[in-house]
N, CA, C and O of each residue as an XYZ file, in Angstrom:
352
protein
N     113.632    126.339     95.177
C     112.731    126.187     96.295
C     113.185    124.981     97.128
O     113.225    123.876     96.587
N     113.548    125.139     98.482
C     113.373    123.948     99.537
C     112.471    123.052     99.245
O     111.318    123.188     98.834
N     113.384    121.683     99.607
C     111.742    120.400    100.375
C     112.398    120.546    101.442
O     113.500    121.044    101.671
N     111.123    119.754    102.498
C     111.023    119.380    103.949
C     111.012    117.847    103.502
O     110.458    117.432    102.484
N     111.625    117.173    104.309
C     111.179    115.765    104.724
C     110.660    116.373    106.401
O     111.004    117.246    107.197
N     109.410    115.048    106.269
C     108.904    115.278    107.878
C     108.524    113.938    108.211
O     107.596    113.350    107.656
N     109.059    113.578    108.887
C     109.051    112.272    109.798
C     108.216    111.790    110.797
O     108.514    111.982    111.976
N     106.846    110.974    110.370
C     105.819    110.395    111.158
C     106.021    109.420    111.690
O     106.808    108.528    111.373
N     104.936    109.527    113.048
C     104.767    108.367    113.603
C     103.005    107.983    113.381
O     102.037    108.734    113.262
N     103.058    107.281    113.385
C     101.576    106.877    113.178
C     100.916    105.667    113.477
O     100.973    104.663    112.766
N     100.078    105.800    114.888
C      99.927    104.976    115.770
C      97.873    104.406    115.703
O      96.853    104.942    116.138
N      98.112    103.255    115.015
C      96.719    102.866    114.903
C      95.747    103.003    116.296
O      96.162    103.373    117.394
N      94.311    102.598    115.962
C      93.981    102.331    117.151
C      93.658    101.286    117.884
O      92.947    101.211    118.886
N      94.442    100.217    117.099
C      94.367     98.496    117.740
C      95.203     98.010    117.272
O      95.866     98.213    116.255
N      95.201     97.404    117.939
C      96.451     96.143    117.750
C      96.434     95.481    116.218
O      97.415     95.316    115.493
N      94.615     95.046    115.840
C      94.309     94.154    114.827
C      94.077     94.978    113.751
O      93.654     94.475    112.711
N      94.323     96.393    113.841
C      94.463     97.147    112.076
C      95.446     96.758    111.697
O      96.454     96.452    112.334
N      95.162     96.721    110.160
C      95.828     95.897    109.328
C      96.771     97.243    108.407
O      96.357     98.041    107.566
N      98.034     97.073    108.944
C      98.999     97.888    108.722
C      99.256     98.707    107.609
O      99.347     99.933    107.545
N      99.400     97.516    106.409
C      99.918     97.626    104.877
C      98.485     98.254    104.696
O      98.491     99.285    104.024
N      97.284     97.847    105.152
C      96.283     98.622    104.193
C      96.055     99.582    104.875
O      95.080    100.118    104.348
N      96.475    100.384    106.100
C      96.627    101.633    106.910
C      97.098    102.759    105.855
O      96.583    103.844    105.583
N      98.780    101.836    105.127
C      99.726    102.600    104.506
C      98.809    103.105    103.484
O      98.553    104.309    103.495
N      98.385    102.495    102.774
C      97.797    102.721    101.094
C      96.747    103.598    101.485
O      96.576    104.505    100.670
N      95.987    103.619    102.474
C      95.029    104.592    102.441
C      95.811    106.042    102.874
O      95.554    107.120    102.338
N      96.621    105.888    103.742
C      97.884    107.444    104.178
C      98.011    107.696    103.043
O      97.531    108.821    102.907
N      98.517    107.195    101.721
C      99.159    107.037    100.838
C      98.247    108.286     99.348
O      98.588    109.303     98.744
N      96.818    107.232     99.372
C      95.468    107.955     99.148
C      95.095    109.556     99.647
O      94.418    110.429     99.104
N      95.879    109.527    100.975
C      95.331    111.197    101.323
C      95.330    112.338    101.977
O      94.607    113.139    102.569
N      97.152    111.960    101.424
C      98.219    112.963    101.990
C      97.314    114.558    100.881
O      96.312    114.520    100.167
N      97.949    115.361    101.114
C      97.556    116.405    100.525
C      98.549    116.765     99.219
O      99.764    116.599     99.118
N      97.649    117.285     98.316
C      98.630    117.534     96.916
C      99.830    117.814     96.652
O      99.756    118.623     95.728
N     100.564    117.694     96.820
C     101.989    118.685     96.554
C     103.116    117.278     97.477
O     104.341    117.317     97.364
N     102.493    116.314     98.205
C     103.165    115.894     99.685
C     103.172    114.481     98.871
O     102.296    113.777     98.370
N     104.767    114.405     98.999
C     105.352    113.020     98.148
C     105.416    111.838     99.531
O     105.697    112.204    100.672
N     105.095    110.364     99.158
C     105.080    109.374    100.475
C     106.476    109.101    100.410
O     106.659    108.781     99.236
N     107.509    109.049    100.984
C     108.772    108.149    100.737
C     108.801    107.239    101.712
O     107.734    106.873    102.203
N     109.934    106.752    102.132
C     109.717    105.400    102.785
C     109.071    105.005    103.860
O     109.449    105.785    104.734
N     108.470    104.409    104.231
C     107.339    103.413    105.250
C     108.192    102.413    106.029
O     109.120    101.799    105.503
N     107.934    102.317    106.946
C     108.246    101.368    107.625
C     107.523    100.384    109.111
O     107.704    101.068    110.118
N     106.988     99.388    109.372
C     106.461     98.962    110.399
C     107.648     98.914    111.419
O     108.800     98.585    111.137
N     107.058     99.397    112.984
C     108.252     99.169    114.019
C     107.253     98.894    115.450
O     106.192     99.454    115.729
N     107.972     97.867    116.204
C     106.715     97.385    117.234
C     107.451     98.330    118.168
O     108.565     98.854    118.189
N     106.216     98.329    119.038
C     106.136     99.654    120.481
C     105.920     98.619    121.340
O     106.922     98.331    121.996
N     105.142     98.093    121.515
C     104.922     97.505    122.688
C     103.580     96.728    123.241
O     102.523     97.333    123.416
N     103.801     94.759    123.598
C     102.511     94.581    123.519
C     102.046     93.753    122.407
O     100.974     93.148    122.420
N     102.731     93.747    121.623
C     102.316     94.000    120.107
C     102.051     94.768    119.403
O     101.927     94.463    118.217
N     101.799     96.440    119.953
C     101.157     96.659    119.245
C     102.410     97.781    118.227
O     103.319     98.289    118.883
N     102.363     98.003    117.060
C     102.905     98.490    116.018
C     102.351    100.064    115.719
O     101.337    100.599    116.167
N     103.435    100.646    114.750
C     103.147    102.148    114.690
C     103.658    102.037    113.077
O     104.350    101.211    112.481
N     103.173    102.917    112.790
C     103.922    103.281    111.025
C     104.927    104.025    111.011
O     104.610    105.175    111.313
N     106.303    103.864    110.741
C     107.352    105.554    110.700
C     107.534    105.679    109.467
O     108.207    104.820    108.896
N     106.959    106.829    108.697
C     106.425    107.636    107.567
C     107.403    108.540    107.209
O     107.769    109.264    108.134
N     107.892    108.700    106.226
C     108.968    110.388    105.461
C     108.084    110.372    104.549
O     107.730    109.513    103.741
N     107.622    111.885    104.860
C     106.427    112.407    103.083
C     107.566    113.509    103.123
O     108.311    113.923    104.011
N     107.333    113.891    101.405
C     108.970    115.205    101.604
C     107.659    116.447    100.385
O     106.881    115.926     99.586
N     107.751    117.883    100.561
C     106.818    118.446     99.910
C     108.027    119.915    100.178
O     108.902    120.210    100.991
N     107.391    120.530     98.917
C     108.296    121.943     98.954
C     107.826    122.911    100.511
O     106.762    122.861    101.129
N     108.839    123.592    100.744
C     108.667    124.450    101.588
C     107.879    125.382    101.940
O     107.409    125.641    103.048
N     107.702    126.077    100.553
C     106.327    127.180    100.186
C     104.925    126.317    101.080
O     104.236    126.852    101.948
N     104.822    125.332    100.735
C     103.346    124.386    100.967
C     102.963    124.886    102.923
O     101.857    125.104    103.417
N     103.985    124.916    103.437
C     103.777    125.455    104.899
C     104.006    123.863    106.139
O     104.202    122.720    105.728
N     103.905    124.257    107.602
C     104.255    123.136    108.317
C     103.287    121.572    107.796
O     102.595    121.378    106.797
N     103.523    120.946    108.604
C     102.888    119.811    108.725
C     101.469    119.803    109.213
O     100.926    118.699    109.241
N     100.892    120.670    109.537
C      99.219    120.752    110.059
C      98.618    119.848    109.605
O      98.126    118.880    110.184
N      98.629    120.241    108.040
C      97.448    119.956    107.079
C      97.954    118.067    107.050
O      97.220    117.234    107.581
N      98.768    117.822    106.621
C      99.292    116.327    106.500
C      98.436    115.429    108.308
O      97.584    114.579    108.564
N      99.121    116.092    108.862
C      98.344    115.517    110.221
C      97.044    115.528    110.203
O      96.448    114.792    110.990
N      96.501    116.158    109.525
C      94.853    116.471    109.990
C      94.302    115.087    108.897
O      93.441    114.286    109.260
N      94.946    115.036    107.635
C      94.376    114.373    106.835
C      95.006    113.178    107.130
O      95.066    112.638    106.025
N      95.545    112.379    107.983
C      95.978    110.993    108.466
C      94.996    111.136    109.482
O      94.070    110.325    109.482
N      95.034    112.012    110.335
C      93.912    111.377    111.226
C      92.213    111.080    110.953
O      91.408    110.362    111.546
N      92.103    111.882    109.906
C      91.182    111.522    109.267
C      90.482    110.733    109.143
O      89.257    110.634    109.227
N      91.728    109.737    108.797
C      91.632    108.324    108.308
C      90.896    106.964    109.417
O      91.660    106.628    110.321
N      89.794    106.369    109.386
C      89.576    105.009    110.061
C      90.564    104.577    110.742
O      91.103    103.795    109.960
N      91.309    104.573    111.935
C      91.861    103.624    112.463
C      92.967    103.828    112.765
O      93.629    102.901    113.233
N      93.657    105.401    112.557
C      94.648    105.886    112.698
C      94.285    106.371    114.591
O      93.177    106.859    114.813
N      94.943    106.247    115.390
C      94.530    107.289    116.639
C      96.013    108.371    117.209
O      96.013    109.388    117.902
N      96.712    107.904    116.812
C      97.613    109.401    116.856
C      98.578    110.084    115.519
O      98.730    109.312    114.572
N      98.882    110.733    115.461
C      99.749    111.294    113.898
C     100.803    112.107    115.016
O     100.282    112.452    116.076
N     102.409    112.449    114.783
C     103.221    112.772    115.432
C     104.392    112.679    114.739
O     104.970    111.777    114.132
N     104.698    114.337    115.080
C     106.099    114.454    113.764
C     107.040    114.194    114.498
O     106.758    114.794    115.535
N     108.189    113.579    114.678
C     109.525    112.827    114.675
C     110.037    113.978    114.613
O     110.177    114.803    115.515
N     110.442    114.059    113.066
C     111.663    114.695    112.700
C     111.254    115.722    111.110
O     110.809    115.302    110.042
N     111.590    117.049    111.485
C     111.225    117.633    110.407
C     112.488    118.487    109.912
O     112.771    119.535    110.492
N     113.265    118.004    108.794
C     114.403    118.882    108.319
C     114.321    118.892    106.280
O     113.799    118.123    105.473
N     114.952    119.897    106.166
C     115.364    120.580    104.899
C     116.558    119.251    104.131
O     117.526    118.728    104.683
N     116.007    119.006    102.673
C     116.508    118.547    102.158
C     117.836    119.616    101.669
O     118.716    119.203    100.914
């Protein structure tokens, strides 16, 4: 069976959310099957910062919908946006 890596952006909704504890809650409630791999903080502009996210999950599991829906979910997140989505 295929994985996907899929490549987020993930853009708080202030300047003053607190990043690292942004991550751990993404982290908390990705959907079952959807592994976190590396994180990274990168500034946009202003100050203000975005998260760039690789979660990698088998292929069967289907696109990225469900992963987006459950980051935005989240307190303090205001956009979710796939980058880059390719086959391991």
């Amino acid at each position: 069976m295929a994985r996907v890596i899929i490549t987020l952006r993930i853009m708080p909704e202030d300047v003053d959310v607190d990043l690292e504890e942004l991550i751990e809650k993404i982290k908390g409630a990705v959907p079952e099957g959807t592994d976190v791999r590396a994180n990274e903080i990168v500034p946009i502009a202003f100050g203000l910062k975005a998260i760039r996210m690789n979660v990698a999950r088998d292929e069967s599991l289907g696109g990225p919908n469900d992963i987006e829906a459950a980051i935005m979910a989240i307190e303090g997140v205001a956009q979710v946006e796939v980058e880059m989505l390719s086959r391991m």
